[in-house]
C-alpha positions, 0 to 999 in steps of 0.5 A, spaced: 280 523 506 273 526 509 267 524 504 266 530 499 259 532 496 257 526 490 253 527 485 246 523 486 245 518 484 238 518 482 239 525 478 245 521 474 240 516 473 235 520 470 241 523 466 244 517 463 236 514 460 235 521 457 242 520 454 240 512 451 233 515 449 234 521 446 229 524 450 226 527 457 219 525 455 221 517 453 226 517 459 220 519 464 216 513 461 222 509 463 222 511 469 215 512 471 216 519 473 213 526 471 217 528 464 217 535 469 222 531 474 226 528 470 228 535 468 228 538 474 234 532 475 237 534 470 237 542 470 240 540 478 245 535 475 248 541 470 249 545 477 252 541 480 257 539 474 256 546 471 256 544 465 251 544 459 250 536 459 245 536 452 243 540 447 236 540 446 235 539 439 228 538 434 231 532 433 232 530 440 237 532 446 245 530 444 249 530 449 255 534 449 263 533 450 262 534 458 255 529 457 259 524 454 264 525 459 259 524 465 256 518 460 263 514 460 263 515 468 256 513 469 255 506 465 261 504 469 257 506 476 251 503 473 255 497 471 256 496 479 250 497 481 246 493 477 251 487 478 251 488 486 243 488 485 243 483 480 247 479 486 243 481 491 236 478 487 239 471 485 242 470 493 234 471 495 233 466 489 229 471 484 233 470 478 230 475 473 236 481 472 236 488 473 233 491 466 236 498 465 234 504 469 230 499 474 235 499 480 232 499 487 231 505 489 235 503 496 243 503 491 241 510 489 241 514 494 248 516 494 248 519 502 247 511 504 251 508 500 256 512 503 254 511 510 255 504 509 262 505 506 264 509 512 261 504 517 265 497 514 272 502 515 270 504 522 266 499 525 263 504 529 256 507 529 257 514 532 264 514 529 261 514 522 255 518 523 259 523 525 264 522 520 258 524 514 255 528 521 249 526 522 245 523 527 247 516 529 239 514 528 240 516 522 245 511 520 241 505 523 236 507 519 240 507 513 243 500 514 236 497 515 234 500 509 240 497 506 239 490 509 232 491 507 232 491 500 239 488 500 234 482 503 241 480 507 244 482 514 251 485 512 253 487 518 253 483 525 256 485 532 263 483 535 267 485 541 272 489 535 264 492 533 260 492 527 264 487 522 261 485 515 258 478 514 262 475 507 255 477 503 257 484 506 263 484 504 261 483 497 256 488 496 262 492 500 266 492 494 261 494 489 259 501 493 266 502 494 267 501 486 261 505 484 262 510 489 270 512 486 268 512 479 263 517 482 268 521 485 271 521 478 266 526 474 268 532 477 276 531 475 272 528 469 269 535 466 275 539 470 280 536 465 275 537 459 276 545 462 284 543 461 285 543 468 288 538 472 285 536 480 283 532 484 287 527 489 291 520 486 292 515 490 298 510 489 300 502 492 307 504 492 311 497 493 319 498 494 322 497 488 319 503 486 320 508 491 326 510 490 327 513 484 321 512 479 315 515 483 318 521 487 321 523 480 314 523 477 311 525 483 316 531 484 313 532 475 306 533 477 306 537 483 310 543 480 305 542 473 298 540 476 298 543 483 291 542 484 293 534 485 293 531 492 297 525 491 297 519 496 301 514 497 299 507 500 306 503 503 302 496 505 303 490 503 302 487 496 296 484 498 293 489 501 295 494 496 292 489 491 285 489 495 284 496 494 286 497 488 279 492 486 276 496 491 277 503 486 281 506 493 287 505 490 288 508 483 294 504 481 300 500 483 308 501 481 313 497 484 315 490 482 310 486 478 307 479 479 306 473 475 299 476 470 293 473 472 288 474 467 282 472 472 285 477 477 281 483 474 288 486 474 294 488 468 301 489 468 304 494 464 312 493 465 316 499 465 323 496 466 327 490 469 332 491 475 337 486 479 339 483 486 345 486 487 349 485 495 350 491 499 355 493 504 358 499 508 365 502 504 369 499 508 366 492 509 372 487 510 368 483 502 368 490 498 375 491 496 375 483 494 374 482 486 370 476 483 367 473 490 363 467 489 357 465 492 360 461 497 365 466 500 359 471 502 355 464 505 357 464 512 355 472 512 351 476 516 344 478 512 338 483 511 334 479 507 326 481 503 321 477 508 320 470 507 315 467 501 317 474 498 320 474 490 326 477 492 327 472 497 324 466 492 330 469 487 335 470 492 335 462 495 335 459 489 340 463 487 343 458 492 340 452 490 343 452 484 350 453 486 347 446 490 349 451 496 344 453 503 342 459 502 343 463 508 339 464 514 337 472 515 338 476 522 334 481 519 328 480 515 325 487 513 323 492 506 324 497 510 330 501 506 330 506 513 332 500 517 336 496 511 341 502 511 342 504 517 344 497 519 348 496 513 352 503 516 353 500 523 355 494 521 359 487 517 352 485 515 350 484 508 343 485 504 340 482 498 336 489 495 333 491 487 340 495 484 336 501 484 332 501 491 338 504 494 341 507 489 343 515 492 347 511 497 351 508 493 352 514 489 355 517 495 359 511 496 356 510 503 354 503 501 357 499 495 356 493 491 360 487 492 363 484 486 359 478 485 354 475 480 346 474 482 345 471 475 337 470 475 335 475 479 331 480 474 325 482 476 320 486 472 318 494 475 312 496 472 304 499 473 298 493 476 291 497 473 284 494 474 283 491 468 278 495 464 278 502 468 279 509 466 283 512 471 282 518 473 285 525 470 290 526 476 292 518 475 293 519 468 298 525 469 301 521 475 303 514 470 305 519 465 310 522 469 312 516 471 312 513 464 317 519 463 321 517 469 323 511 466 326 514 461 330 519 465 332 513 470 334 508 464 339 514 461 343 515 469 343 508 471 343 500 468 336 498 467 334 494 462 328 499 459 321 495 458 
């Protein structure tokens, strides 16, 4: 997706003080620095956002909405900043913490930490330099800033190129969420404006894509058409990953088990079944009332192995003290699960709606058996404690409204 101009870091710094002060000159204080720069970094922020970020008053400067706006974002950038940094100092045993608006100057410069956020993903000097289009010594200066200051080596060279160590790893995860709170802050003040923009990216698992999202997706584009929407297909735990990271704004599909240590929240939308699927005209779709083991002996599609679909699906034969079938095809791939399904007397344990315009259309049917606790929970997975973005917002809004319109058309339990 490139890497767009970001507000620096320094200037927000400079902001954000004079915003818990009240005051250019006290925040100047704080910072050791002349009250003219301060100003200067102020005046250069308002252009960049352009906005008024103050009102300057006798009884001292207030921030006004577009400030508060910023403000919001930026104690979350600082938020991560000040915990990698206070990382940083305890793993070279200097425990004292990172007092506010004391960051080492090596986490504020935007441009670096970007640069090294390009290099973890291509792990490529030259790749990276040109991604940011700079020269590679360039990027060998700033990685050795950054592991200077850091105090760790956070990169080593391997036959697959320049790969993290695990403390890079680490620090990874912290630029990368600062960094994607502060793309946020343009979208941020455009919303303020009434205008809705900037890009949205979602981990789409499958029980969400076939009605749910693009239904929510088709809702966003005609009313916001300045959002970009992006959608991941990875797996679960890839998504999950990202979503951590702050890459992934949030994730619709098939929710797990709510962990309060996973820094993650599940809000549940609605409930689905496992149904059995078959092309019309499979010898089993006329039969009325089948029993578990009339279907045993099939030939099956199932989800892959050590999956929840999977995880019902075979103890749905555990309880019926039956062996549950062996697969002749693993996949979640509803391209590959229908085309089979079509060409074949093979049978597929799948979500009621995830091919739901193929049974609309009477290409596929349902086999008249019950999957008696197979009940799964369709919903959002948030990072706990964020704020989406603007695009974000809008794009869980329609899906919320999407639920509604699937729950009048087809047999879902609503949340």
């Amino acid at each position: 997706m490139g890497n767009p101009e970001l507000l620096n870091l320094a200037y927000l710094r400079a902001f954000r003080l004079v915003a818990q002060t009240g005051s250019a000159t006290r925040a100047a204080s704080a910072l050791y620095r002349a009250q003219s720069a301060v100003t200067r970094s102020l005046q250069e922020l308002e252009t960049a956002v352009g906005e008024t970020l103050f009102e300057r008053r006798s009884s001292g400067m207030l921030p006004t909405p577009a400030g508060r706006v910023v403000i919001e974002r930026c104690e979350r950038i600082f938020a991560e900043l000040e915990e990698l940094a206070q990382w940083c100092a305890a793993r070279q045993s200097r425990r004292r913490s990172v007092a506010e608006g004391t960051l080492p100057a090596y986490l504020l410069n935007t441009r670096r930490l970007q640069l090294f956020s390009a290099l973890a993903r291509h792990r490529h000097m030259p790749s990276a330099a040109q991604t940011l289009g700079i020269s590679q010594p360039a990027v060998s200066s700033a990685i050795r800033i950054m592991e200077s200051g850091a105090g760790m080596q956070l990169f080593y060279r391997s036959p697959r190129g320049l790969l993290l160590t695990s403390e890079g790893e680490t620090f990874l995860l912290h630029v990368r969420r600062a960094l994607n709170e502060l793309r946020h802050i343009p979208d941020d003040i455009a919303a303020l404006r009434g205008s809705i923009q900037g890009h949205v990216t979602v981990g789409a698992l499958p029980l969400g894509r076939t009605l749910l999202l693009p239904e929510a997706v088709a809702r966003v584009a005609a009313q916001y058409p300045g959002v970009r929407i992006v959608t991941d297909e990875s797996a679960y735990e890839t998504l999950v990953a990202g979503l951590r990271a702050g890459d992934i704004d949030f994730v619709l599909g098939a929710l797990r088990a709510n962990d309060a240590a996973s820094g993650l929240v599940n809000e549940r939308l609605m409930s689905d079944d496992l149904v059995v699927l078959a092309r019309r005209d499979h010898p089993l779709a006329s039969v009325r009332a089948l029993a578990l083991r009339d279907i045993a002996s099939a030939q099956w599609i199932l989800p892959r192995s050590h999956s929840p679909a999977r995880g019902l699906f075979e103890a749905l034969f555990k309880r019926a003290r039956l062996k549950a079938p062996m697969p002749s095809v693993e996949t979640a791939d509803l391209a590959i699960i229908r085309g089979v399904l079509l060409q074949s007397d093979m049978l597929a344990a799948v979500s009621a709606q995830q091919l739901y315009y193929e049974r609309e259309s009477a290409q596929l049917v349902a086999l008249d058996i019950a999957m008696q606790n197979t009940r799964r929970d369709i919903g959002l997975i948030v990072r706990a404690g964020g704020t989406p973005s603007p695009a974000a917002r809008a794009l869980i809004d329609a899906i919320r409204l999407a639920v509604d319109k699937v729950a009048r058309t087809t047999r879902v339990v609503r949340r």
